[in-house]
TITI-78205 format. One record per atom (N, C-alpha, C, O): x, y, z. Coordinates in steps of 0.2 Angstrom, whole numbers, plus 2048, in hexadecimal, padded with zeros to 3 digits. Example, Ala and Ser with C-alpha at 12.3 -4.5 7.8 and 13.67 -1.06 7.14 Angstrom:
2
8427E4827;83E7EA827;8427F0827;8477EF82A;8407F5823;8447FB824;840800827;843806828;
This chain:
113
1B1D6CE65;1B3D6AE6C;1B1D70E70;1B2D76E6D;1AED71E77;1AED74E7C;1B1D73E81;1B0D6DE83;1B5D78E84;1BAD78E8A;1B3D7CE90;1AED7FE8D;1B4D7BE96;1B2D7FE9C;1B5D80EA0;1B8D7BEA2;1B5D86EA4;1BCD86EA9;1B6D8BEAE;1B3D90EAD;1B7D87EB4;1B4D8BEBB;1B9D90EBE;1BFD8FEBE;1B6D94EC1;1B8D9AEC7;1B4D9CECC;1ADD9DECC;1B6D9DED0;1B1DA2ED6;1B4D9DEDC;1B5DA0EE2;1B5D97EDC;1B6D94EE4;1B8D99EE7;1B9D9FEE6;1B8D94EEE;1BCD99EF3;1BAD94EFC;1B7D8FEFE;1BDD98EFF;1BED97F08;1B5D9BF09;1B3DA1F07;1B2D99F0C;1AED9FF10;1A8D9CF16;1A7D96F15;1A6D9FF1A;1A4D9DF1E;19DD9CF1E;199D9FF19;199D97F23;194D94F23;190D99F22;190D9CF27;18BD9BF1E;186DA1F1F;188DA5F16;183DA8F14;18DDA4F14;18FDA9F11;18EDA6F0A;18BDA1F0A;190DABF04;18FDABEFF;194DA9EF8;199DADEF7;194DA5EF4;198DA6EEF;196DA7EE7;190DA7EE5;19ADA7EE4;196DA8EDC;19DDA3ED6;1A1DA5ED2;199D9DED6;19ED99ED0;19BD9CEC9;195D9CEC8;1A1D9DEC4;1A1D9EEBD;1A3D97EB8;1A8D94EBA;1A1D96EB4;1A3D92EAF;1A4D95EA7;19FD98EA4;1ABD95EA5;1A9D9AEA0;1AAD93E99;1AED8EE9A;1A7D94E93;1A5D8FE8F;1AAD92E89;1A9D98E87;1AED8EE86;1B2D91E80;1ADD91E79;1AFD94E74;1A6D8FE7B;1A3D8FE77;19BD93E79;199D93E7F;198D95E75;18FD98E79;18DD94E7B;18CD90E78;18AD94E83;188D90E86;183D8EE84;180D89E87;17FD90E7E;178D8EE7C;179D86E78;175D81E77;17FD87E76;181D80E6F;183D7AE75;183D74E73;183D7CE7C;185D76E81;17DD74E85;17AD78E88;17CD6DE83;177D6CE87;17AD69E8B;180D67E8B;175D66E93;175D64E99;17BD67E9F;17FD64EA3;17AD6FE9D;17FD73E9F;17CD72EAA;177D74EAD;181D6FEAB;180D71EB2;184D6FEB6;189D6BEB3;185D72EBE;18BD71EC1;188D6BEC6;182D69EC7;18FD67EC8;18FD62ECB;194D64ED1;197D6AED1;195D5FED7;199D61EDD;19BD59EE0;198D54EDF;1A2D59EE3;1A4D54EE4;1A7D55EEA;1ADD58EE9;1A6D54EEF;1A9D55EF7;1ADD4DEFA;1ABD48EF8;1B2D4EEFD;1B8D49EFD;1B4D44EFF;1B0D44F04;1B6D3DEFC;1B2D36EFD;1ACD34EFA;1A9D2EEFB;1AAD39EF7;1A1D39EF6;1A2D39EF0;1A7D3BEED;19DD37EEB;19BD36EE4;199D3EEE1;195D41EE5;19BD41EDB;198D46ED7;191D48ED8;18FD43ED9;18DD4CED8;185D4DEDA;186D53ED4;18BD56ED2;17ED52ED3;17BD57ED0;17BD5EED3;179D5CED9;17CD64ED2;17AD68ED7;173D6EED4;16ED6FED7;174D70ECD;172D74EC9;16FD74EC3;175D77EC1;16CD74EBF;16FD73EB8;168D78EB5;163D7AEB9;169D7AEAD;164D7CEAA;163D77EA4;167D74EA1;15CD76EA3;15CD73E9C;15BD74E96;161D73E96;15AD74E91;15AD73E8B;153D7AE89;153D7EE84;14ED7BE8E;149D7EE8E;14AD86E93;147D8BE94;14FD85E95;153D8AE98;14ED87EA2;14DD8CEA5;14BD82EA5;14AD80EAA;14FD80EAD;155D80EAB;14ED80EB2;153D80EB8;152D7AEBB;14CD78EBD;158D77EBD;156D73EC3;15BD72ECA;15FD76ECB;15AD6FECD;160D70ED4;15DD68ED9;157D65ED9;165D68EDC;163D62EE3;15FD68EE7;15ED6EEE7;15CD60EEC;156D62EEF;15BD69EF5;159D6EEF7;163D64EF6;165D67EFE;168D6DEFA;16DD6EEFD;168D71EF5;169D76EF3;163D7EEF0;164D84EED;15ED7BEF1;159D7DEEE;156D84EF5;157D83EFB;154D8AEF0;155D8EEF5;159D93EF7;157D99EF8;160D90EF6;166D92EF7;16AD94EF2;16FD98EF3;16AD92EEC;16DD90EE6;16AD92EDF;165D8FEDD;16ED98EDA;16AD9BED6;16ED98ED1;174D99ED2;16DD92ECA;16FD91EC5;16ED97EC0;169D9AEC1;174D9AEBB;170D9FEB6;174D9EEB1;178D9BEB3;175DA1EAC;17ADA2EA5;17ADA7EA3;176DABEA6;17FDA8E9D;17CDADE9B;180DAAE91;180DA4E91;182DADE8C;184DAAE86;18ADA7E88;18CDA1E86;18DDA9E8C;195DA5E8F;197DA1E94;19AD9CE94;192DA4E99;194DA2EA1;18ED9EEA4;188DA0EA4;191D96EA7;18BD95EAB;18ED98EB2;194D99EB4;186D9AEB8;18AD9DEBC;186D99EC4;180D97EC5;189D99EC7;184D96ECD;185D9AED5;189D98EDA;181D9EED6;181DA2EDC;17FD9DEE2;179D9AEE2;183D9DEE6;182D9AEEA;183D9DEF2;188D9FEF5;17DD9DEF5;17BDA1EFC;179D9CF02;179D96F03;179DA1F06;178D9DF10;17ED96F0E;17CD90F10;183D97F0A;188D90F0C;189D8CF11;18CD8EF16;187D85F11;188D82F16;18ED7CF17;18FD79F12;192D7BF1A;196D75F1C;196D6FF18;19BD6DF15;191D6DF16;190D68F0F;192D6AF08;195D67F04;18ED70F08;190D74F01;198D71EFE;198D70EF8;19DD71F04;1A3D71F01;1A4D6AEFC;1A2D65EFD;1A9D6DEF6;1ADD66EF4;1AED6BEEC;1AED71EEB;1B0D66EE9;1B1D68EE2;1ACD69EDB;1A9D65ED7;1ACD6FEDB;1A5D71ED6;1A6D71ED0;1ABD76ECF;1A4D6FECB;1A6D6CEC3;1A0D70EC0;19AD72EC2;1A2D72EBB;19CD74EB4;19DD6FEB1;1A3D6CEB1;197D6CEAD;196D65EAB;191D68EA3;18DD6CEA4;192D65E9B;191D67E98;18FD62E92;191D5CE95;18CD61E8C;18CD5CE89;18AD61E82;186D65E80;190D5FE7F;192D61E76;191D5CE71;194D57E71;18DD5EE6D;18CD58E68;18BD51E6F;188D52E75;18ED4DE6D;18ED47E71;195D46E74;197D40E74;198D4DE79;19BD4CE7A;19BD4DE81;199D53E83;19DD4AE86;19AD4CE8E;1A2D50E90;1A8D4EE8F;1A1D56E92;1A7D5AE96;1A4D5DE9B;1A0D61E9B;1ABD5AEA0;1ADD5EEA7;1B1D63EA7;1B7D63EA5;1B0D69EAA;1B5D6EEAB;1BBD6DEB2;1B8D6BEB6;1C1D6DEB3;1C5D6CEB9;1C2D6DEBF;1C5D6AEC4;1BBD71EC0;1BBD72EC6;1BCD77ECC;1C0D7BECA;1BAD7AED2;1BAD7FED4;1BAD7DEDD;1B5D7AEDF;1BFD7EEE0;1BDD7BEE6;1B9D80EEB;1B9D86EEB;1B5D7EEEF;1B0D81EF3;1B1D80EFB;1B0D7AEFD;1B4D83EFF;1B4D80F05;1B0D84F0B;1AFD8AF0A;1ADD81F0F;1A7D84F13;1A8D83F1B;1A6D7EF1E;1ACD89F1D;1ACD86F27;1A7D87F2A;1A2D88F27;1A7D86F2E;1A1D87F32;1A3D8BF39;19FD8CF3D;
């Protein structure tokens, strides 16, 4: 089994910068479909970031730009810059072990404007 637990949320203003952590109870190399997901109140889960299996990157369009996916053996990590007002909601590391899909709790993001 693999646990992931997020960090880094936070309060910060339209323009500005945050940095979420995902740390993996296990090496991030044994977890495929390693990517962060976001969920802003009313709205469905979206994809935000993810790497794959070939170490590729990929990202939503309205984040692209702004938004640096990376790992390293422990940690996925997702920098995230020029923050906009949509950005906000709750940001998930999203992982798949053996044939097991896990979600970490989560990390709230809030974005004023």
């Amino acid at each position: 089994q693999v646990q992931l637990v997020e960090s880094g949320g936070g309060l910060v203003q339209a323009g500005g910068s945050l940095r979420l952590s995902c740390a993996a109870s296990r090496n991030i190399n044994s977890i495929s479909d390693i990517a962060w997901y976001r969920q802003a109140p009313g709205k469905q889960r979206e994809l935000v970031a993810g790497i794959g299996v070939r170490g590729n990157k990929h990202y939503a369009d309205s984040v692209k730009g702004r938004f640096t996916v990376s790992r390293d053996n422990t940690k996925l990590y997702l920098q995230m810059n020029n923050l906009e007002p949509d950005d906000k909601g709750a940001y998930y590391c999203h992982g798949k072990y053996s044939t097991v899909t896990v979600w970490g709790q989560g990390t709230q993001v809030t974005v004023t404007s």
